[in-house]
matplotlib code that plots the C-alpha trace (Angstrom):
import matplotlib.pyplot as plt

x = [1.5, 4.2, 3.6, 3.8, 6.1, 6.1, 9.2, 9.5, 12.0, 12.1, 10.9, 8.4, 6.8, 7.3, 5.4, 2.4, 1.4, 1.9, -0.1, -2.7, -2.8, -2.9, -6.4, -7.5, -7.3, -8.8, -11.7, -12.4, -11.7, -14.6, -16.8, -15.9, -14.9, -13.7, -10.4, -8.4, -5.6, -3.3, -2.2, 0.1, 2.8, 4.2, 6.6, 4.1, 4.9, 1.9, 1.9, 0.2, -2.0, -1.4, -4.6, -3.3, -1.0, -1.6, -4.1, -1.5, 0.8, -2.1, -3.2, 0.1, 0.4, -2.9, -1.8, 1.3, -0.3, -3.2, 0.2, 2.6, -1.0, -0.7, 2.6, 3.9, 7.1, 9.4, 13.4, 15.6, 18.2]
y = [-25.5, -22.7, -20.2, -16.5, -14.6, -10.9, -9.0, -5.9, -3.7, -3.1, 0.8, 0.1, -2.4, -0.8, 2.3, 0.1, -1.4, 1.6, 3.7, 0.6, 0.7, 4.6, 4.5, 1.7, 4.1, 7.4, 5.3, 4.4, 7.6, 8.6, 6.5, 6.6, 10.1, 7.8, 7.0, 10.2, 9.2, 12.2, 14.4, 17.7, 18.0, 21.1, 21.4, 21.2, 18.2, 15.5, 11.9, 8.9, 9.0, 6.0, 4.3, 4.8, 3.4, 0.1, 0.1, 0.5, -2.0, -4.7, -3.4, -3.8, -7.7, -8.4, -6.8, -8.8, -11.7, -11.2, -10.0, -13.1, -15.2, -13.6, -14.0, -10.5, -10.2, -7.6, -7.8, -9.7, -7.7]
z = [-18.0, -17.1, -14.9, -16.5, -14.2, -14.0, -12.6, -11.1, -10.4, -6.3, -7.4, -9.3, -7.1, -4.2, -5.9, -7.3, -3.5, -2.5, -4.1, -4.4, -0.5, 0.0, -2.3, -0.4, 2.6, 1.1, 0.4, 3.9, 5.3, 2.8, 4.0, 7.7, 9.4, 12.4, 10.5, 10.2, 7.4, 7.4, 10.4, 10.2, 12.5, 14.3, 11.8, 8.6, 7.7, 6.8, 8.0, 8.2, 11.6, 13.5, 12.5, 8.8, 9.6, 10.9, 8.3, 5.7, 6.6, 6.8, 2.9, 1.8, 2.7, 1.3, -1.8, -1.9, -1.6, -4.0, -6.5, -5.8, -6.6, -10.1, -10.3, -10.2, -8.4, -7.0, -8.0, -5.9, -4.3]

ax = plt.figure().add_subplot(projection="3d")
ax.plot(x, y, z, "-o")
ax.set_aspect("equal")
plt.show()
């Protein structure tokens, strides 16, 4: 049986776990008003708060994984 492959361009994967991750963290700042996902800075600028963070980074291997399992792939550059 061949495996189905799909491609991505670096920008458009990079965009999909992304934005996959970000929901993933609106949804448990919904349900917990412990984890604070966006902080303003001094400047006005909004970022991340640490705890997003960290969060983030850990979403975005476990989509990558559950991806490369389906065989969805990003460019090689």
């Amino acid at each position: 049986m061949n495996e189905v492959r799909l491609v991505l361009s670096s920008e458009e994967y990079v965009g999909l776990v992304g934005e996959l991750a970000e929901r993933k963290l609106l949804a448990l700042e919904t349900v917990s008003n412990d984890g604070v996902v966006y902080h303003t800075d001094n400047s006005g600028g909004t970022h991340f708060s640490d705890w997003a963070q960290d969060e983030f980074n850990k979403e975005v291997d476990e989509i990558e994984n559950i991806l490369a399992e389906a065989g969805i792939f990003k460019e090689a550059t």
